[in-house]
BAFI-3210 file (N, C-alpha, C; in Angstrom, 3 decimals, decimal comma, padded with zeros to 6 digits):
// residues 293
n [1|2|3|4|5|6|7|8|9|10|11|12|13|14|15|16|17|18|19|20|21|22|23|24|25|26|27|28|29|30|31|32|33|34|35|36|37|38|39|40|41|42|43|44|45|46|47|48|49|50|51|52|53|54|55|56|57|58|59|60|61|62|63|64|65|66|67|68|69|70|71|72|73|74|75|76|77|78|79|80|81|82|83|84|85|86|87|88|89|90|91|92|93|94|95|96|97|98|99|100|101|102|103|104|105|106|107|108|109|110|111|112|113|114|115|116|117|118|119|120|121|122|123|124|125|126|127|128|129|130|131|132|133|134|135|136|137|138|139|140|141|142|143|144|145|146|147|148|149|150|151|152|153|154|155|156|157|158|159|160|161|162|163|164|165|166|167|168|169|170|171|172|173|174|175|176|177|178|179|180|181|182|183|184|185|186|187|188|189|190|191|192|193|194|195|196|197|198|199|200|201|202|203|204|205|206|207|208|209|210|211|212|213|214|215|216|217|218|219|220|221|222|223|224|225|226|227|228|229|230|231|232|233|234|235|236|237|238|239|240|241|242|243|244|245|246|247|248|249|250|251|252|253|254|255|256|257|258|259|260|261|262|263|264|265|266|267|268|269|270|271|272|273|274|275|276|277|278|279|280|281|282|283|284|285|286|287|288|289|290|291|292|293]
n.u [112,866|115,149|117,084|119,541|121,082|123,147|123,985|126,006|126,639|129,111|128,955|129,664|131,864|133,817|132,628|133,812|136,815|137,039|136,363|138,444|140,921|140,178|139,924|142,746|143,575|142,517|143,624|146,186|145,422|143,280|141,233|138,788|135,651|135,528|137,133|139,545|140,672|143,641|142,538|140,682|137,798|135,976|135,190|133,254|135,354|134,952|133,335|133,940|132,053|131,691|130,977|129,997|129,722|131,848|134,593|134,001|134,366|137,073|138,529|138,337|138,160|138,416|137,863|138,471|138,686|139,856|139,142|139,795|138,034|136,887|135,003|133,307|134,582|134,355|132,479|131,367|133,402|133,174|130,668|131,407|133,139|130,826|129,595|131,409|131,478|129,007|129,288|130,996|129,823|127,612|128,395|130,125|132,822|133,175|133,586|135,118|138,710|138,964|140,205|140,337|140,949|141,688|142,307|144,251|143,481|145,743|144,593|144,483|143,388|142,006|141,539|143,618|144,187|141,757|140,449|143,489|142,633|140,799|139,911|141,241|142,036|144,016|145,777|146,572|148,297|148,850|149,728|147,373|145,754|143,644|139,672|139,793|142,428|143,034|141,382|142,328|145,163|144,391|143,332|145,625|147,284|145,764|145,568|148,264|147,989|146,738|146,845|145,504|143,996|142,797|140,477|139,119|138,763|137,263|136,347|135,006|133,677|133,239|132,511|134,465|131,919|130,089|128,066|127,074|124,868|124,475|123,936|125,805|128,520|127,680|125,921|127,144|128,889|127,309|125,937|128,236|129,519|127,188|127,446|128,292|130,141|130,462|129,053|126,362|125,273|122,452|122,495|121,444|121,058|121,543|118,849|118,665|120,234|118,765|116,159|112,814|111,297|113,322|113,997|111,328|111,230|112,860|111,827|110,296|111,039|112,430|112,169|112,041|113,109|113,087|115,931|117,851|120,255|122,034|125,574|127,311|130,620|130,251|128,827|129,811|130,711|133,558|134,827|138,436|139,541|138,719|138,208|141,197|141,242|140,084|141,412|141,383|140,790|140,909|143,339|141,083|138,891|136,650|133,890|134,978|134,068|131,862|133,309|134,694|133,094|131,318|134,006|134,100|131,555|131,353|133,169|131,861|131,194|129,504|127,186|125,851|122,582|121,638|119,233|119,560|121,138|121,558|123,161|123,933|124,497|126,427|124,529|125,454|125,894|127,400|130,615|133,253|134,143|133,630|131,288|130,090|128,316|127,360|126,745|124,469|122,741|121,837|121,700|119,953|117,948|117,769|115,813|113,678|112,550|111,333|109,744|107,625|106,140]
n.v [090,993|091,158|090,007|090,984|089,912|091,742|091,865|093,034|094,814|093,720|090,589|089,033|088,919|088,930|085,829|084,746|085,208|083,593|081,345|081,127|080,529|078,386|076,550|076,979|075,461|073,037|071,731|070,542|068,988|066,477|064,713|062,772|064,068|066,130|068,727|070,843|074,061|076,545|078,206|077,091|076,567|074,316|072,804|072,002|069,584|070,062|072,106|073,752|075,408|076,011|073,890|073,575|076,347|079,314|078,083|077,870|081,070|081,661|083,591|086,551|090,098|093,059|096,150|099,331|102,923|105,763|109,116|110,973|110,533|110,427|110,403|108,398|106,124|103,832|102,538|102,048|099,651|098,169|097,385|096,147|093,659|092,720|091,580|089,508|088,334|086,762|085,874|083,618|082,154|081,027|080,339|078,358|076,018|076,777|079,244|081,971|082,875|086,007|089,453|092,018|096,129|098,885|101,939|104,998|107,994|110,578|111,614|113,712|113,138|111,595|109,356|106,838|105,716|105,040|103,151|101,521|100,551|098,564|095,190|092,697|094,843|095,768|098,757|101,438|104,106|106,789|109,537|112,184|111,334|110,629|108,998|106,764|105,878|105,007|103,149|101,293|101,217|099,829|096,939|096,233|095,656|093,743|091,639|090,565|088,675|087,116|083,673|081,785|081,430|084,397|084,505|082,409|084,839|087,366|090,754|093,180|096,604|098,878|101,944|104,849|106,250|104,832|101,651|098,247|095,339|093,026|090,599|091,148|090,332|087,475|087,447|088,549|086,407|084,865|085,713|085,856|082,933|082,226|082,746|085,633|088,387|091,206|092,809|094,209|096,774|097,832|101,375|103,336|106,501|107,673|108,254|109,713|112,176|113,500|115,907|115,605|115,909|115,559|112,352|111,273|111,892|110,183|107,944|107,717|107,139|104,976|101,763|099,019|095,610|096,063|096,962|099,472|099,787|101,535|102,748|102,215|102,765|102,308|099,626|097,339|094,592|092,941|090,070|089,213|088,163|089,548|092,398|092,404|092,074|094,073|096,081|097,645|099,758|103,338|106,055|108,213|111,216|110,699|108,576|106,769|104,144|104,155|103,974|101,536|099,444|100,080|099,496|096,402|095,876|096,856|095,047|092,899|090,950|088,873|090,865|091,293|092,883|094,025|094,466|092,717|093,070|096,044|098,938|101,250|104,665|107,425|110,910|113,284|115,990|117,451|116,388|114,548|114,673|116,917|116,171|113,576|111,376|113,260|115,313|114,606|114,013|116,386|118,494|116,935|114,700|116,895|118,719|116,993|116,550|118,594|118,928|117,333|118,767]
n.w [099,413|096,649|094,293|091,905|088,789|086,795|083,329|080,419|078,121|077,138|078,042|076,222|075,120|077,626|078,018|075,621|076,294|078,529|077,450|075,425|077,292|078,735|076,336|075,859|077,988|078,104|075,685|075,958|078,216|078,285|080,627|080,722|080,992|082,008|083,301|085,360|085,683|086,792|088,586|089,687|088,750|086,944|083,972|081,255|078,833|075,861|075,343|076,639|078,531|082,024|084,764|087,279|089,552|091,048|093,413|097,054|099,127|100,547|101,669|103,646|103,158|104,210|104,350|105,181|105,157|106,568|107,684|109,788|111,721|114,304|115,996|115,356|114,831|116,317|117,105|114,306|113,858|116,045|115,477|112,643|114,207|115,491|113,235|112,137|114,383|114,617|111,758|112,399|114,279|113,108|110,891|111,805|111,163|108,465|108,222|106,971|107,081|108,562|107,790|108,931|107,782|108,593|107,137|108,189|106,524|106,124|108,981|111,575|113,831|116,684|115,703|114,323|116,803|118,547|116,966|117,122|119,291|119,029|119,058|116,631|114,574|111,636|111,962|109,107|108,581|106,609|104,648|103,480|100,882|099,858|099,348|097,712|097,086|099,503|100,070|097,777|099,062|101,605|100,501|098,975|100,691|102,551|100,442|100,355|102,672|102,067|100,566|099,309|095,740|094,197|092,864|095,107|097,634|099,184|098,703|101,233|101,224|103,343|105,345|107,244|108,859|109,653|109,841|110,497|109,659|111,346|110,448|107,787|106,689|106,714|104,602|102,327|102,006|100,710|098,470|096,814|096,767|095,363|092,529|092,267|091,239|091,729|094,401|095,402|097,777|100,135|101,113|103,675|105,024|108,555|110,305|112,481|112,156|110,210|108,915|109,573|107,491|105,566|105,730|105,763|102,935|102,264|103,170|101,153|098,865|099,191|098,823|100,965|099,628|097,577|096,303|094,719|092,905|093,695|093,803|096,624|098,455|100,909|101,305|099,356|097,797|096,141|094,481|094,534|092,396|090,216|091,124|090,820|087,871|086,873|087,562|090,341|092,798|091,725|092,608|092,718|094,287|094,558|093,922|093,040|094,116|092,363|089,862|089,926|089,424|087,502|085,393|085,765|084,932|082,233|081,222|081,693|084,363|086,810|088,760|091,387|093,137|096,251|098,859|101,488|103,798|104,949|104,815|107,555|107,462|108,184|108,250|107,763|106,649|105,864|104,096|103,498|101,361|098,146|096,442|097,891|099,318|101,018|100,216|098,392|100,138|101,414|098,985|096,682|098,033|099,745|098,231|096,933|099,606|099,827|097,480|097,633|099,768]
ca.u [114,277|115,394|118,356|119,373|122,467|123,453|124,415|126,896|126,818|130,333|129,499|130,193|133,496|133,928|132,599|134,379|137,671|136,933|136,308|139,430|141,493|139,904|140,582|144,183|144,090|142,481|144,081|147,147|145,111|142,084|140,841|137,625|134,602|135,228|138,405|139,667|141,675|144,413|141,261|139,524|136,714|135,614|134,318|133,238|136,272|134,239|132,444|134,197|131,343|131,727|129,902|129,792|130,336|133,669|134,730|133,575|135,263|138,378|139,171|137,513|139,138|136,879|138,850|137,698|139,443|139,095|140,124|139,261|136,458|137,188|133,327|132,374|135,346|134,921|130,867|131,772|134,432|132,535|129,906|132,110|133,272|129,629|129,382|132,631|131,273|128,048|129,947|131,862|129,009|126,478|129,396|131,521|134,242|133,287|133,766|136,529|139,576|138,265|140,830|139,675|142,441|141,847|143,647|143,839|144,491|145,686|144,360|144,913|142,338|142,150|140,969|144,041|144,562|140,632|141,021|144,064|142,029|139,624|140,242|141,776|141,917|144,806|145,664|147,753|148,508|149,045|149,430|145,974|145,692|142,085|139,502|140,091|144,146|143,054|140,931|143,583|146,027|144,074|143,168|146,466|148,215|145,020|146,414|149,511|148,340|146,493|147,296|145,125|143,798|142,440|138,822|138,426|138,483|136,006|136,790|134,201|134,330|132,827|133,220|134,131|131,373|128,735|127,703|126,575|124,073|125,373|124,707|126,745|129,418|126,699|125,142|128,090|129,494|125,872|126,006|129,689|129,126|126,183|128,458|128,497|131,929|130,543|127,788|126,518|124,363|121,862|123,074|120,616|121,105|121,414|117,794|118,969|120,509|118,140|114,931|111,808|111,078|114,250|113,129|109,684|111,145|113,989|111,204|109,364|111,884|113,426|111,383|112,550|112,384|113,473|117,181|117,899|121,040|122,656|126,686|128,118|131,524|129,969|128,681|130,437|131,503|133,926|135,567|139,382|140,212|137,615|139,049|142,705|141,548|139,408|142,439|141,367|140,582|141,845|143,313|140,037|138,639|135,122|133,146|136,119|133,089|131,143|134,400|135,032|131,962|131,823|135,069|133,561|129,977|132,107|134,062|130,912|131,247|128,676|126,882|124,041|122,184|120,655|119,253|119,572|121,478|121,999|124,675|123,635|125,927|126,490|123,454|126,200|125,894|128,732|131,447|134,958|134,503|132,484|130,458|129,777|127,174|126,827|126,514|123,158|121,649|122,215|121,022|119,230|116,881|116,039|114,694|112,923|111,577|110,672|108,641|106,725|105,463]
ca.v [091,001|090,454|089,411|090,882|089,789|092,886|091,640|093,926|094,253|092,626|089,851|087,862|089,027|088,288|084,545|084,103|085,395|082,442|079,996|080,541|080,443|076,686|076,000|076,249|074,569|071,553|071,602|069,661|068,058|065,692|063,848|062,061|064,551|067,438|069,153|072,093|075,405|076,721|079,126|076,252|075,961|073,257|073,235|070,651|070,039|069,928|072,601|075,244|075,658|076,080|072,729|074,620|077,993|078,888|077,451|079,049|082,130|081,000|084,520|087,758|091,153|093,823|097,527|100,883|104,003|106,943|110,218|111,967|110,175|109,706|110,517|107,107|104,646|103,088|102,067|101,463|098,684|097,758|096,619|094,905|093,049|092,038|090,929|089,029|087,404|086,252|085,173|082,530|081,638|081,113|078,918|077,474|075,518|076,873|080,575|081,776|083,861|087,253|090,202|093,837|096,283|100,448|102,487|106,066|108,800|111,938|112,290|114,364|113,509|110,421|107,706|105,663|105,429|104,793|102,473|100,148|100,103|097,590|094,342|092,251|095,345|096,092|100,287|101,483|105,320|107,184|110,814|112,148|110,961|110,683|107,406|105,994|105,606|104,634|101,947|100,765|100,602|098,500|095,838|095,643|094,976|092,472|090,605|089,603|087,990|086,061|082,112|081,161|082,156|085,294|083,647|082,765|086,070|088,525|091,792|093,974|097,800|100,294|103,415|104,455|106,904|103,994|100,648|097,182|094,537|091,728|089,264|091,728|089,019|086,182|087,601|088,599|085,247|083,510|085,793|084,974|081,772|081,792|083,215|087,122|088,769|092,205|092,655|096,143|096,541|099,258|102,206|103,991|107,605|107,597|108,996|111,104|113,142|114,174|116,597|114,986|116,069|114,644|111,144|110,893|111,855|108,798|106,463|107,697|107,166|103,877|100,793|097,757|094,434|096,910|097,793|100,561|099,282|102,934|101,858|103,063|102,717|101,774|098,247|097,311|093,611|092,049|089,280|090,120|088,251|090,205|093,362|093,168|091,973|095,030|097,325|097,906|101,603|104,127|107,431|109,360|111,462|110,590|108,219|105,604|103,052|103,703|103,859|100,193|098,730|100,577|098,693|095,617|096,114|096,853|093,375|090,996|090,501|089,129|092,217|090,914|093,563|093,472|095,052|091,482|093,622|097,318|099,563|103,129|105,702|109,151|111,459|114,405|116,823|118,262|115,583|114,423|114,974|117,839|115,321|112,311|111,092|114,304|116,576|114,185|114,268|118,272|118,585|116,220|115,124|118,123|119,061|116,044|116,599|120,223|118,595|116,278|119,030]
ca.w [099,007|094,990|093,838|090,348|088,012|085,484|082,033|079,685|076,268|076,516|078,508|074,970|075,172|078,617|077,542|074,775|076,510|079,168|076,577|075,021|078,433|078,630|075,574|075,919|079,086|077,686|074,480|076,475|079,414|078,563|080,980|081,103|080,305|082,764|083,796|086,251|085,224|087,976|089,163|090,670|087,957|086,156|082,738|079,921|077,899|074,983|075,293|077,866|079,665|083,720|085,220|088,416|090,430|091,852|094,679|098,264|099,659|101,599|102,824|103,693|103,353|104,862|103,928|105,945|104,674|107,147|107,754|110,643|112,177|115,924|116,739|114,772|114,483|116,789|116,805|112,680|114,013|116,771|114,414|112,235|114,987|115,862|112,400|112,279|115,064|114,069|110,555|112,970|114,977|111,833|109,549|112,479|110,510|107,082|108,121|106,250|107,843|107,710|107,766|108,787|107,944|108,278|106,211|108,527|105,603|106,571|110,227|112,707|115,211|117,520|114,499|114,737|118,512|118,865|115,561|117,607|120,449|119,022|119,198|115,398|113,565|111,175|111,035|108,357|108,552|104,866|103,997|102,728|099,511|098,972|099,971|096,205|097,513|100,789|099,867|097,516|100,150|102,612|099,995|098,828|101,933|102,338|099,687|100,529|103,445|101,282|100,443|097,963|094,305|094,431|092,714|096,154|098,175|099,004|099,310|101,500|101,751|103,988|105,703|109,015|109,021|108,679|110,995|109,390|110,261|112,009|108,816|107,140|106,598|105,767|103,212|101,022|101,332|100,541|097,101|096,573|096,879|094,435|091,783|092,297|090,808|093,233|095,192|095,570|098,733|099,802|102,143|104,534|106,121|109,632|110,348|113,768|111,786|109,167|109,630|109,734|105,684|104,559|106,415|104,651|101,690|101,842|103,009|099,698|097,295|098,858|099,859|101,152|099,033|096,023|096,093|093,683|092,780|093,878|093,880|097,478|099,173|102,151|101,196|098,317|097,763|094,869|094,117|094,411|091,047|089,668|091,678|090,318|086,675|086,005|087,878|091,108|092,728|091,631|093,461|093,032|095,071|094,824|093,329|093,202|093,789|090,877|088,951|089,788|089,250|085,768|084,728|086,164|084,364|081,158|081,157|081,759|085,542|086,930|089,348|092,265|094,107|097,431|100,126|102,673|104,387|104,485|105,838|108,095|107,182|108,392|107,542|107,575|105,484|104,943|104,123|103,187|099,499|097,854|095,288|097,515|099,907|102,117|098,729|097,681|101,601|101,641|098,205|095,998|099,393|100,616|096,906|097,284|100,418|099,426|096,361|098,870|101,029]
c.u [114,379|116,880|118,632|120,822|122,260|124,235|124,619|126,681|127,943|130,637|129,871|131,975|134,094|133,829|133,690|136,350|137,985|137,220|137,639|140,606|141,070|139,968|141,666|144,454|143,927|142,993|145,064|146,956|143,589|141,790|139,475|136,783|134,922|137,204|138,264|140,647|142,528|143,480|140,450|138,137|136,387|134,653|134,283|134,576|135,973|134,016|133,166|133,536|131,041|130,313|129,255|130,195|131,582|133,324|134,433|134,230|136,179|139,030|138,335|138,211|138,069|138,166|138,040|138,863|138,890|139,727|139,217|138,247|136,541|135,701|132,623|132,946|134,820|133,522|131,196|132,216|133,869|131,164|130,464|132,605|131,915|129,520|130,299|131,886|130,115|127,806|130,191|130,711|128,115|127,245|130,558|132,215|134,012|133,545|135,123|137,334|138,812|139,338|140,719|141,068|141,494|142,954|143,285|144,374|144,445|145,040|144,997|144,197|142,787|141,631|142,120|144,382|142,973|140,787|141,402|143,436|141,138|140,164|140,679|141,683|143,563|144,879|146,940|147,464|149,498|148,876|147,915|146,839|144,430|141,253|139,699|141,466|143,745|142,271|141,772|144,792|145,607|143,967|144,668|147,595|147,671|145,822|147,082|149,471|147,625|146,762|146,843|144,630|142,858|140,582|138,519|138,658|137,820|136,436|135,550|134,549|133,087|133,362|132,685|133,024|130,070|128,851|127,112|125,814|124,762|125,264|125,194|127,528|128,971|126,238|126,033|128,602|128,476|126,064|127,149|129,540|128,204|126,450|128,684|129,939|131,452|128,889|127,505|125,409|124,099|122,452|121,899|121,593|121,083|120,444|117,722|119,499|119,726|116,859|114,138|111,386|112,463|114,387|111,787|110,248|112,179|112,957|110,439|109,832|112,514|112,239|111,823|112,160|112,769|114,950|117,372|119,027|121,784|123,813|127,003|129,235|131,672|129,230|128,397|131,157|131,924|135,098|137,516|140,015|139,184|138,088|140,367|142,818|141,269|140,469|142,301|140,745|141,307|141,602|142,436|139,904|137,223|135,021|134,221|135,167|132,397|131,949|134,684|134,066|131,426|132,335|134,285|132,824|130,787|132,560|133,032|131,098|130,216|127,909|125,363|124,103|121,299|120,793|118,783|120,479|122,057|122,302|124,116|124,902|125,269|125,552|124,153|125,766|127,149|129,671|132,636|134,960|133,561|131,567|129,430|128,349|126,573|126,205|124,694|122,305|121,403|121,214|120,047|117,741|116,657|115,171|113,786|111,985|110,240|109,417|107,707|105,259|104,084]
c.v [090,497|091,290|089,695|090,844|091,087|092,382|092,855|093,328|093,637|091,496|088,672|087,886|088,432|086,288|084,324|084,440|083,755|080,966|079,903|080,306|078,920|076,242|075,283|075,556|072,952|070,899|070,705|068,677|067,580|064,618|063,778|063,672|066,043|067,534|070,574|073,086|075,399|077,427|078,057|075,442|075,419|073,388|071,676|070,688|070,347|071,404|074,322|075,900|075,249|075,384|073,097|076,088|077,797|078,569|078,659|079,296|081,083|081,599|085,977|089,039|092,223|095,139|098,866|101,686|105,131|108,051|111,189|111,612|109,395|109,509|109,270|106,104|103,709|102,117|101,608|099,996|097,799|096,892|095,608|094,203|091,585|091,607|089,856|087,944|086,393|085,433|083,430|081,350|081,094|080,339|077,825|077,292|076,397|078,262|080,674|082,845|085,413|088,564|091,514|094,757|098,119|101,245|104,696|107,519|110,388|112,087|112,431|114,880|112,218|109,254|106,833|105,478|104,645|103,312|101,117|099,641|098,919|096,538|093,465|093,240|096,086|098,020|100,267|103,218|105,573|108,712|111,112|112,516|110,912|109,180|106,849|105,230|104,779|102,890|100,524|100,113|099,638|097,541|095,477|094,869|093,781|091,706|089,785|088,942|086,704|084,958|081,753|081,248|083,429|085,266|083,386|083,518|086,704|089,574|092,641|095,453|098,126|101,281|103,898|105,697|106,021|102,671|099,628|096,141|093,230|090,093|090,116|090,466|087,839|086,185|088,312|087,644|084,532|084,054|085,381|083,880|081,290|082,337|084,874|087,100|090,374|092,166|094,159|095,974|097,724|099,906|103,080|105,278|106,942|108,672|110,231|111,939|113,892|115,025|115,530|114,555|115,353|113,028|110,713|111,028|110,618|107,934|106,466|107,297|105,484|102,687|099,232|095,911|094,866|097,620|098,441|100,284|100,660|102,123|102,696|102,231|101,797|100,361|098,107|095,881|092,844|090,738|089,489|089,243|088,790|091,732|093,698|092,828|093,597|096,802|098,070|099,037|101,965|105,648|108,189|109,841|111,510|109,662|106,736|104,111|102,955|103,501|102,239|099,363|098,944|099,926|097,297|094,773|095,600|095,484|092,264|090,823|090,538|090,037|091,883|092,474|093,525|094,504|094,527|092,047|095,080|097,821|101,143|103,195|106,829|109,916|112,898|115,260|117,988|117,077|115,711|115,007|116,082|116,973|114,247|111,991|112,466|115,643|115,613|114,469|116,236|118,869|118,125|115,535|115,683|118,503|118,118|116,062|117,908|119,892|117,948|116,957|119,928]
c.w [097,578|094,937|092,248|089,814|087,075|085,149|081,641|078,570|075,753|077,186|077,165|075,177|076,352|078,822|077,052|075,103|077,789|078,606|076,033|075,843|078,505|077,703|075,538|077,260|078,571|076,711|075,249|077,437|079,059|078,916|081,505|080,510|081,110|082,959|084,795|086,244|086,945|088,970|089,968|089,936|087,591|085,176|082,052|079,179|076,673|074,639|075,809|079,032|080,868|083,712|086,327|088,911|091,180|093,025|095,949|098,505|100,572|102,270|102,641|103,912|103,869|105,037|104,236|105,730|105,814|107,201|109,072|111,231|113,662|116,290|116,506|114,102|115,155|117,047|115,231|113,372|115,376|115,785|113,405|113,036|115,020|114,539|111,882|113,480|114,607|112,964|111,369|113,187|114,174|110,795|110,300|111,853|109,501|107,006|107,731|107,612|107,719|108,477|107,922|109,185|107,446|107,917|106,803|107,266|105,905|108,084|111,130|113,953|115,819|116,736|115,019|116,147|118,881|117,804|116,290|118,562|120,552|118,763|117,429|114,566|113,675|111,139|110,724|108,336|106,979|105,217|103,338|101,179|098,951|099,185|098,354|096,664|098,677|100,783|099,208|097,918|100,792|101,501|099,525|099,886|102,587|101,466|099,750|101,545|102,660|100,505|099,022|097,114|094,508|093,836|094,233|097,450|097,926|099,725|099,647|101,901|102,097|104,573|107,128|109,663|109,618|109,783|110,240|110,457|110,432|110,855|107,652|106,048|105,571|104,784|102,313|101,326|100,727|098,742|096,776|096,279|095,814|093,118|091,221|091,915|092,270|093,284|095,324|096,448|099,090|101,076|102,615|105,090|107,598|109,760|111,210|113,459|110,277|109,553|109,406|108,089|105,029|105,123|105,846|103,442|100,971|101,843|101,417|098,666|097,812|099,580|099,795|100,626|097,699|095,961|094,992|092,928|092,744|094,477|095,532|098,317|100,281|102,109|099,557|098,449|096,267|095,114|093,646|093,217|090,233|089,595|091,052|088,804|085,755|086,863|089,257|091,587|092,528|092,438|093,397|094,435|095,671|093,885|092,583|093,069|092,651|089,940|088,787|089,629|087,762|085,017|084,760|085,492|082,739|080,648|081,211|082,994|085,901|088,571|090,211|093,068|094,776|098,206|101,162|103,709|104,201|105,854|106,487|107,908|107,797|107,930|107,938|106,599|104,948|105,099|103,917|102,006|099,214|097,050|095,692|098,700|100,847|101,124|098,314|098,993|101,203|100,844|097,391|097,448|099,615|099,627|096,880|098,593|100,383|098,615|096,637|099,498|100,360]
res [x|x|x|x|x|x|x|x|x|x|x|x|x|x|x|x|x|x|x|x|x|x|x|x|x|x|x|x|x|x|x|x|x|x|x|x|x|x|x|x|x|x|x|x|x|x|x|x|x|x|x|x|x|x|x|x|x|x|x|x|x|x|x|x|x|x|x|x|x|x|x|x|x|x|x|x|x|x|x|x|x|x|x|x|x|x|x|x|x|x|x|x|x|x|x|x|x|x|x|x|x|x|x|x|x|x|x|x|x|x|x|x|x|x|x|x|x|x|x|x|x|x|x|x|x|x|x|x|x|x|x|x|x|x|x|x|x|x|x|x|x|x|x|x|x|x|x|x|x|x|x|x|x|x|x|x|x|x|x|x|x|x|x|x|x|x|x|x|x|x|x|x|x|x|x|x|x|x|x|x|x|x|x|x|x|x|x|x|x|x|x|x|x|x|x|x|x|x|x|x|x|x|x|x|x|x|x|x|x|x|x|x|x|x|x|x|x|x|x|x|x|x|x|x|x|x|x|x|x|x|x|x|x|x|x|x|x|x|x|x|x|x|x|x|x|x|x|x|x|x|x|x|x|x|x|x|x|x|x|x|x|x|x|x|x|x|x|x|x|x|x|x|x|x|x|x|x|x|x|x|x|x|x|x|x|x|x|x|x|x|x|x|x]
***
């Protein structure tokens, strides 16, 4: 397993936009050698420079966008569950609230009926709009149940195509915690649905202990003052994740990637979007497996 921060050519800017935010805080309040912004942080007054990491998560937003996916809500949400649980069980007191809220867009199959059926989960029904909108929606309606500074919230997304490992949970609060702004975590095919050649040719290209740092949807964690500085998702219709991690990158945020836990997804091949994960299985793998044989 490795753990890597990505530096921007503007994390100066990003600094020096910090530094002068503590500036003017301390410029009116000095006391004693250290002080603490409204964010929670604490810096040198002197100096500006953060003495420690922000404060630990205090709430967990966990945002599934779906459309049409009765065949595999409910195993998706069933898994978050089991990871939700295991969160509790694994931090007793210190586990934060954790909020799972599906956002059904456009369907017209059995998703949200299957969806309410599961036990603490929020559904919000939307016109199809696209998962960029959909994602959007659930975190924002996350939000507002939210209490306290948005530094400490963690917003996790996946997709209800897709199933997560029961320290799901644990291991985006452990990076959080260790001062991740997002977390980008690795995504696996679901192998039962691939031939045999496009299966050798994933294990060839991906090996465990080496995350690729490939951005996907489906385990995707940021920091939601991180999230609503750099603008959130936007209505795309694909690729909405790399879009926000882009902005992110851009600004100096700092960017861990891991594969301490990785997410099965759908090994579909034909998908929701024309561009996005079922367009690279279909195509880019099988050429790969083709080149193998």
């Amino acid at each position: 397993m490795r753990r890597v921060i990505v530096a921007s050519p503007n994390t100066t800017n990003a600094i020096t936009r910090t530094l002068e935010r503590v500036k003017g805080f301390f410029s009116t309040s000095r006391q004693g050698s250290m002080g603490c912004d409204q964010s929670g942080m604490h810096y040198d007054w002197q100096t500006g420079v953060p003495l420690m990491l922000p404060h630990p998560i205090d709430s967990v937003i966990i945002a599934v966008p779906a459309r049409n996916e009765q065949a595999l809500i409910t195993s998706c949400l069933q898994s978050i569950r089991r990871a939700c649980d295991h969160a509790q069980t694994a931090l007793g007191t210190r586990c934060p609230p954790l909020l799972l809220i599906v956002v059904a867009d456009g369907c017209v199959d059995r998703t949200v009926e299957l969806a309410r059926a599961q036990p603490g989960v929020r559904v919000i029904e939307q016109p199809p709009s696209g998962v960029g909108a959909a994602r959007r929606a659930a975190i924002a309606v996350a939000l507002r149940a939210v209490t306290g500074p948005p530094s400490r919230a963690w917003i996790i997304n996946t997709d209800a195509d897709s199933h997560v490992e029961p320290n799901w949970i644990v291991e985006h609060l452990r990076h959080a915690d260790e001062g991740a702004d997002v977390l980008i975590g690795t995504v696996r095919p679901e192998f039962d649905d691939l031939s045999q050649d496009q299966v050798t040719a994933w294990q060839a290209s991906h090996h465990r202990g080496q995350p690729n740092g490939h951005i996907h949807g489906a385990n995707l964690g940021v920091r939601a003052s991180t999230y609503l500085e750099v603008g959130g998702f936007t209505a795309m219709s694909e690729h909405e994740d790399v879009d926000l991690v882009g902005r992110a990158r851009q600004c100096g945020y700092a960017i861990a990637v891991t594969d301490s836990t990785e997410v099965v997804t759908s090994g579909r091949q034909v998908g929701r979007t024309p561009g996005g994960y079922a367009r690279y299985l279909r195509e880019d793998l099988r050429l790969l497996s083709t080149s193998l044989t």
